[in-house]
Structure formats: structure tokens, C-alpha cells
C-alpha positions as CSV (number, residue, x, y, z in Angstrom):
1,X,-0.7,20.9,-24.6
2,X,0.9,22.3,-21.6
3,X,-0.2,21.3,-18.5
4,X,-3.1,23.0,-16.9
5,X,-3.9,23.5,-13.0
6,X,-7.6,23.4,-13.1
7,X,-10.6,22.5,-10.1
8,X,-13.8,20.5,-9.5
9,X,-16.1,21.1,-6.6
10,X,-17.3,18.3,-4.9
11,X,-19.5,18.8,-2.4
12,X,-17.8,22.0,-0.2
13,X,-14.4,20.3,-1.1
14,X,-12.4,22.1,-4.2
15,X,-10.1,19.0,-5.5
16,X,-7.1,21.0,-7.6
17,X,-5.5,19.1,-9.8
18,X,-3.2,19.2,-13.1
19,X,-4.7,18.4,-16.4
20,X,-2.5,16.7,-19.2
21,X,-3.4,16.1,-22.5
22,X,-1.9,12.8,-23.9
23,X,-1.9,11.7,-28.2
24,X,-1.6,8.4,-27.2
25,X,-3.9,7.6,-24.6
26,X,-7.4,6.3,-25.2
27,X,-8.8,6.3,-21.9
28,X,-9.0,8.8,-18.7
29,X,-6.0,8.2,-16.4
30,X,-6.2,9.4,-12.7
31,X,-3.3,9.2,-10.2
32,X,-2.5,10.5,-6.9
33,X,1.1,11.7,-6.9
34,X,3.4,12.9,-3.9
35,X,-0.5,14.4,-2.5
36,X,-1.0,15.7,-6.1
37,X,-3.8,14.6,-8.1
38,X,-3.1,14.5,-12.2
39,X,-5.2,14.0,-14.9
40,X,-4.6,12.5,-18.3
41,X,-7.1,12.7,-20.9
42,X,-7.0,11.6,-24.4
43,X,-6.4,14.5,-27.1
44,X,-9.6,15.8,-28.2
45,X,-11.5,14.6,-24.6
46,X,-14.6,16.8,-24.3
47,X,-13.8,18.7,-21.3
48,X,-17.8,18.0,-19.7
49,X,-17.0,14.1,-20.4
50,X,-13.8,13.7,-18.7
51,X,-14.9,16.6,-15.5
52,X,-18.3,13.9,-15.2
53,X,-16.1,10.9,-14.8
54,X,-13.4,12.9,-12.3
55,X,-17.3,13.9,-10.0
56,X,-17.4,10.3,-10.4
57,X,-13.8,9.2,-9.1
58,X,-14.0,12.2,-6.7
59,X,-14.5,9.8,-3.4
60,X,-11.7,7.5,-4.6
61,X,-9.6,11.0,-4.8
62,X,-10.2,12.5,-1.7
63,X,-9.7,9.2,0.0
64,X,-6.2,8.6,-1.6
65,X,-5.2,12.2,-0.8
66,X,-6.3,11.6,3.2
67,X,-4.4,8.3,3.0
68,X,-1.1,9.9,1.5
69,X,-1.3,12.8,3.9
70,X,-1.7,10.2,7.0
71,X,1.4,8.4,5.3
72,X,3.5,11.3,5.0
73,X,2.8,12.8,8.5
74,X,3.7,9.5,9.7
75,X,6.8,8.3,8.1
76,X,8.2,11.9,8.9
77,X,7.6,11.8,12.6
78,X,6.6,8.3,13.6
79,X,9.0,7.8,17.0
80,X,6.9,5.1,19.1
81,X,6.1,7.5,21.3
82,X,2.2,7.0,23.2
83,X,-0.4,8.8,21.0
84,X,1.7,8.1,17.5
85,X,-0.7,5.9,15.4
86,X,1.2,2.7,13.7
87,X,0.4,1.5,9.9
88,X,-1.2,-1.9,9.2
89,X,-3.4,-3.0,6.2
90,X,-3.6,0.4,5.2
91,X,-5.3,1.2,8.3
92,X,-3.4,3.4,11.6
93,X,-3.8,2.1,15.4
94,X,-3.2,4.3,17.8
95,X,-0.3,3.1,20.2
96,X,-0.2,3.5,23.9
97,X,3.5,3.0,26.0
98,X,3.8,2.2,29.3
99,X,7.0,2.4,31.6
100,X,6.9,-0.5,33.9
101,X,10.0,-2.4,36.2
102,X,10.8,-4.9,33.3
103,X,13.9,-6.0,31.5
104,X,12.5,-6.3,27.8
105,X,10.2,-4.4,26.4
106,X,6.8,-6.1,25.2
107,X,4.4,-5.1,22.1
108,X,1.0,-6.3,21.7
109,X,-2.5,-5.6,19.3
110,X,-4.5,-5.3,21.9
111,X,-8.5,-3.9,21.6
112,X,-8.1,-1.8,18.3
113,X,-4.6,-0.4,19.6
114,X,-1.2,-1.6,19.9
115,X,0.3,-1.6,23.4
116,X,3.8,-1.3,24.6
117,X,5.9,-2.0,27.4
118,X,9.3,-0.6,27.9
119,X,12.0,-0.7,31.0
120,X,11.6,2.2,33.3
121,X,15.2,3.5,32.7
122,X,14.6,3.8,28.8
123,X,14.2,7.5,27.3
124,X,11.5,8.1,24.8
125,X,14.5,8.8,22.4
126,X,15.1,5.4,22.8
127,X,11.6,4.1,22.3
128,X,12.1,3.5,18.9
129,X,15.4,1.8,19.4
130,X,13.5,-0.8,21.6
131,X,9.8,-1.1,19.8
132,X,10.9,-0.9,16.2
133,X,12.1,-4.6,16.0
134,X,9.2,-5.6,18.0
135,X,6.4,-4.0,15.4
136,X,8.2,-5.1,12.7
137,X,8.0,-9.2,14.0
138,X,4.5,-8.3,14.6
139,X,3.6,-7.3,10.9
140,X,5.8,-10.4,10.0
141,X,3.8,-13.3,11.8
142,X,0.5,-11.4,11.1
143,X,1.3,-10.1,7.4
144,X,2.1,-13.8,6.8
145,X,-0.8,-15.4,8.2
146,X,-3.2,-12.8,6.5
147,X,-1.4,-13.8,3.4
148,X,-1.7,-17.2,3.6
149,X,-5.6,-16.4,4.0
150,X,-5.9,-14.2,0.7
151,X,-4.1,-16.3,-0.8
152,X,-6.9,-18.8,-1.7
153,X,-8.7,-16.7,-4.1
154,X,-6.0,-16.2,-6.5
155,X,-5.1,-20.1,-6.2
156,X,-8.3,-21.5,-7.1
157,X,-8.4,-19.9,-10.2
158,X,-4.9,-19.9,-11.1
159,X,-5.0,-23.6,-10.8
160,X,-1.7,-23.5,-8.6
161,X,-0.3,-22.9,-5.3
162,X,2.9,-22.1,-4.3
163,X,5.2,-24.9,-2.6
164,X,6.3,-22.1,0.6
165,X,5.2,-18.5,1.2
166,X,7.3,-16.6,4.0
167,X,7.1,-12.3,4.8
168,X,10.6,-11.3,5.0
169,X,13.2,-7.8,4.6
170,X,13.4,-6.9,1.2
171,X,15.5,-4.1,-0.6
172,X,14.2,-3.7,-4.1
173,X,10.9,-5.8,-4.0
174,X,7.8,-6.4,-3.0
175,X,7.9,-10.0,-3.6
176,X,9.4,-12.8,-5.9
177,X,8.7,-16.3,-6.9
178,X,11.6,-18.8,-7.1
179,X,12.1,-20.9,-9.6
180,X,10.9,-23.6,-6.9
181,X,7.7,-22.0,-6.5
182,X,8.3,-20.0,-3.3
183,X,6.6,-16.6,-2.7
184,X,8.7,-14.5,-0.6
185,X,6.7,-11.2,0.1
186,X,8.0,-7.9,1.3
187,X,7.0,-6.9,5.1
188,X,6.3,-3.3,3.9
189,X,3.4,-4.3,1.5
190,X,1.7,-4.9,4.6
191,X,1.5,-1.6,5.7
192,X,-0.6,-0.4,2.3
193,X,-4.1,-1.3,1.9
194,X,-5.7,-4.7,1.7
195,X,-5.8,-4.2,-2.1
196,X,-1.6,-3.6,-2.8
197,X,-1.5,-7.0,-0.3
198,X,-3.4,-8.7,-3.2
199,X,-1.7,-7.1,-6.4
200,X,1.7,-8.1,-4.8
201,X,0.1,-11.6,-4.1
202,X,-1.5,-12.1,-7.6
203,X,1.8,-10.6,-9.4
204,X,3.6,-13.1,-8.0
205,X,1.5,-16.0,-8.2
206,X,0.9,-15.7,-11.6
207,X,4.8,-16.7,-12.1
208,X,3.6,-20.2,-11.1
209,X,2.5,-20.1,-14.3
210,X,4.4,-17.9,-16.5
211,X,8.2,-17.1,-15.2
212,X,8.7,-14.1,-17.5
213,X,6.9,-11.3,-18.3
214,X,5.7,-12.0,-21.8
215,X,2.2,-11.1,-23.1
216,X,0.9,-14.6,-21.4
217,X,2.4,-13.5,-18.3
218,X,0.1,-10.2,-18.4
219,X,-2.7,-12.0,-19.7
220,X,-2.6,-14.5,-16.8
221,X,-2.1,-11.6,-13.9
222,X,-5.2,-10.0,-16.2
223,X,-7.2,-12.6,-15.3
224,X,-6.6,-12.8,-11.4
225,X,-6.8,-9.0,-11.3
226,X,-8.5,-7.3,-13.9
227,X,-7.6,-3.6,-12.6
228,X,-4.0,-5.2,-11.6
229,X,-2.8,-1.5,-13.8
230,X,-4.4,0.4,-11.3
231,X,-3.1,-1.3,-7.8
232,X,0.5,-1.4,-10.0
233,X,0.4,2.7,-10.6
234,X,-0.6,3.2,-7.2
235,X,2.4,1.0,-5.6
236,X,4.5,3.2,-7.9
237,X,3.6,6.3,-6.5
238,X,3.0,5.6,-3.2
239,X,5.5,2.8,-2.1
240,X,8.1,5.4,-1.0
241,X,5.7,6.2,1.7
242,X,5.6,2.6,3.1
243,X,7.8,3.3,5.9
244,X,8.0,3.6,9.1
């Protein structure tokens, strides 16, 4: 089947999106692509069945669209300049700079926004330059300690906890699990939703357990995270945007 472009109508909002037709899929499949929404249904799929279940998801679609428009708009333009709004949890905070007689600059959550101070002699080519660093630190001490919080959930079942867990740089990840039972999570995960926070989490948790990724290892990240496939296809699609 070649791929269609078709519509649904929710509410006054038309949702387009492309429509794929798969031999070897049982089930609907939904994603959110580069602000693209496609559709996978098994061959066969009776075209009022799958449109009923994509009414259904309709809220969850229009809300991941908005989210990957806000992302893009962002990592495109985001300078640190007063009225730019800064990721965290999946969520965007307004941020408000001041130039005052100092000799470092200063950042701050402060009241549902982030606040910054920089030197009076800085250009606000430079802003970024100077309160980059400083937001990045931030999302390090608090991505950790929000981590360190979620975390319980996933231990109590899993029947294990990990011997260190630190937020750090990462390249190619967005976390690991030594061999010494240390979860090193990647800084960035903290800018996607609460949810992506606790895929990363469970995913690597459930290494404590099985260090591979064998059928038991899927089994046990099953278990933590039933929809773990879900929160995985999203990071895939939508990781590139977790920049700033």
C-alpha cells in the first residue's frame, strides 16, 4: 500500500496525517515524527476501527505536536535573551535578564521563572556565552535530585538499587549502568517530559538485574514499564530536539 495523506476532525482542529499499511503489524501504531503524525495499521484494519481509536488518541496528538513545535522554535532560536522560555521536565519557564554592576553573572528558579543576572558591559550576543553553563549546572543539581526521588518506584519493585547515580555530559546516551551498579544519566533527558525521565530511569535500572539485552532483560524493563515501547519510540523521534 502506498502511503496515504488522509484527515480526522477533532473538534474545529483537522489533524493530517500519513496512513501506512503494515503485513506485519498486529496492532495500531501512532507516532509523532519531525511535527508529522503517522499512522500504521495492520493490513486489512477496517478504516472506521482504526479512525475511532485515532478520535481516541487525538488529545495525546495534538499535545505532542504543540510540544514538538515549542521544541523546535526553541532549539532554533533559544539565545538567553529576557522573554526566551527555557526547557525543564518537559515544561518551558519564561526567563527574565537583568544588567546589574556585577562581576559574574548569576541564574536562579525563581517564582515559576528563571532569573538572570549578567555584568553590565556584556552584549546580549554574549548572554548565552555567560548563562549557558550556568542553566546547564542548574538542570544538573536539580535533574539529579528529581532523579533520586523517582527513583524509588522502580526500586521497590525491582528489588534493587543502584550503588551511585550522578547527571552528567553525555554523547551517545541517555544513560548507562556500570558493571558496579552506577546509573549515570544524561543531562538532556531532563529537558523531555517527566515520563522520558522515568523510561531512561527504568531502562537502566533494569540492568541491575539483567546486563544484556536478552528476552529477560525486556521482560524485566516490561514489568517496571509496561508502555516502556511507547516512551522508547518517542525518545527516538524526538531526542534530536533536546537541545538547547
Amino acid at each position: 500500500m502506498i502511503p496515504l495523506q488522509q484527515t480526522i476532525q477533532f473538534g474545529k482542529r483537522s489533524i493530517p496525517y500519513i496512513l501506512h499499511e503494515s503485513g506485519s503489524r498486529k496492532t495500531l501504531g501512532i507516532a509523532v515524527e519531525d511535527g508529522q503524525v503517522i499512522v500504521t495499521i495492520p493490513a486489512g484494519t477496517n478504516t472506521r476501527k482504526y479512525e475511532q481509536i485515532l478520535l481516541q488518541k487525538a488529545p495525546w496528538i495534538l499535545k505532542q505536536l504543540a510540544h514538538f513545535e515549542e521544541m523546535r522554535v526553541t532549539s532554533r532560536s533559544l539565545q538567553f535573551r529576557s522573554g526566551e522560555k527555557l526547557p525543564y521536565l518537559g515544561r518551558y519557564y519564561r526567563l527574565k535578564v537583568r544588567s546589574e554592576a556585577v562581576s559574574v553573572p548569576t541564574f536562579r528558579f525563581f517564582k515559576g521563572q528563571f532569573e538572570a543576572v549578567v555584568p553590565l558591559e556584556a552584549s546580549t550576543e554574549d548572554y548565552r556565552n555567560h548563562l549557558y553553563p550556568l542553566y546547564k549546572e542548574w538542570i544538573i543539581q536539580k535533574g539529579k535530585r528529581f532523579a533520586e526521588k523517582r527513583i524509588n518506584r522502580f526500586t521497590q519493585r525491582l528489588g534493587k538499587t543502584p550503588s551511585d547515580l550522578s547527571v552528567r555530559s553525555m554523547e551517545k546516551r541517555w544513560g548507562s549502568c556500570t558493571p558496579q551498579g552506577r546509573i549515570l544519566l544524561n543531562w538532556r533527558i531532563f529537558l523531555a517530559p517527566v515520563s522520558m525521565v522515568d523510561y531512561v530511569l527504568a531502562h537502566e535500572l533494569a540492568h541491575l538485574k539483567e546486563m544484556n539485552h536478552t528476552q529477560a532483560y525486556w521482560d524485566t524493563l516490561r514489568m517496571l514499564l509496561p508502555d516502556y515501547e511507547e516512551r522508547k519510540e518517542w525518545l527516538r523521534l524526538n531526542g534530536s530536539q533536546l537541545y538547547v
